[in-house]
C-alpha positions as CSV (number, residue, x, y, z in Angstrom):
1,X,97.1,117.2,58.3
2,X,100.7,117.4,57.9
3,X,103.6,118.9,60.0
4,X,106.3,120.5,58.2
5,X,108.9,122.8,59.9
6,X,112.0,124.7,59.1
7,X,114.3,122.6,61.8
8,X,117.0,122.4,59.3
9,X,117.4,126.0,58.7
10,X,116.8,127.5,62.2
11,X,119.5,124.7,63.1
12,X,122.0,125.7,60.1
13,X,121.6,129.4,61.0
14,X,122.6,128.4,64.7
15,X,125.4,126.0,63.6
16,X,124.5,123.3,65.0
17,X,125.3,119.8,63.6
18,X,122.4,117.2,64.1
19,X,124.7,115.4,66.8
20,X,124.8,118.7,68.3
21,X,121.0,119.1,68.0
22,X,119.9,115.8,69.4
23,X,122.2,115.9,72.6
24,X,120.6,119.2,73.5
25,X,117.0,117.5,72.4
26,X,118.1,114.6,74.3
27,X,117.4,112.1,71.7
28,X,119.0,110.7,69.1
29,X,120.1,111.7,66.0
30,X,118.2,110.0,64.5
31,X,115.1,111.1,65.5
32,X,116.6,114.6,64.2
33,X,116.9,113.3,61.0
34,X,113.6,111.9,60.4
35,X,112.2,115.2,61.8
36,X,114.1,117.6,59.5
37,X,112.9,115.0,56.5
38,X,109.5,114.8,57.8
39,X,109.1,111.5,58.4
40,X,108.8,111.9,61.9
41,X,106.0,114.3,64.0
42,X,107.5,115.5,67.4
43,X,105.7,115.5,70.8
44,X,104.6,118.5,72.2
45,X,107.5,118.6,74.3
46,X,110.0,117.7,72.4
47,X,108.8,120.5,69.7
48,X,108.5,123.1,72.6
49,X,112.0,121.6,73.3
50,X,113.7,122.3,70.1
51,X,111.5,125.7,70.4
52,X,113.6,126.7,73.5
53,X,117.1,125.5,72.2
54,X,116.5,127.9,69.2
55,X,115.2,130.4,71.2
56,X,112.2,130.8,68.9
57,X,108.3,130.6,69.5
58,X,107.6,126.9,68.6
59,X,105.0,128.3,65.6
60,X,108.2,129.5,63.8
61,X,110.1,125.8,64.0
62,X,106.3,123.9,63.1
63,X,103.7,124.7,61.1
64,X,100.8,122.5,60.1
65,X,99.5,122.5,56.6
C-alpha cells in the first residue's frame, strides 16, 4: 500500500512555506519535504497533526492507494 496525499497543495492554498509548515508540525523541514515527495509516511499523529493545522479531516490531506 502506498500513502499519497495532497500536503503540498492544502499547504500552498494556506501559504505556508515548508519552514512554516514544519515549525507548526514541530519537525523539521525536512521531514516536510520527504512527506510532500512521498518518500516519507507520517505517524498517526503527526498526520492528524498536519490535519488540524489545515483545519481539514486528515482523509482529505492522506489517502491510501
Amino acid at each position: 500500500m502506498n500513502v499519497r496525499n495532497n500536503m503540498q497543495k492544502f499547504r500552498s492554498d494556506r501559504g505556508f512555506t515548508q519552514e512554516e509548515l514544519a515549525e507548526k508540525a514541530q519537525v523539521s523541514r525536512q521531514t516536510i519535504i520527504a512527506i510532500e515527495k512521498g518518500n516519507y509516511t507520517p505517524s498517526v499523529l503527526l498526520a492528524l497533526k498536519i490535519a488540524r493545522i489545515f483545519r481539514r479531516p486528515v482523509e482529505d490531506i492522506f489517502t491510501i492507494s
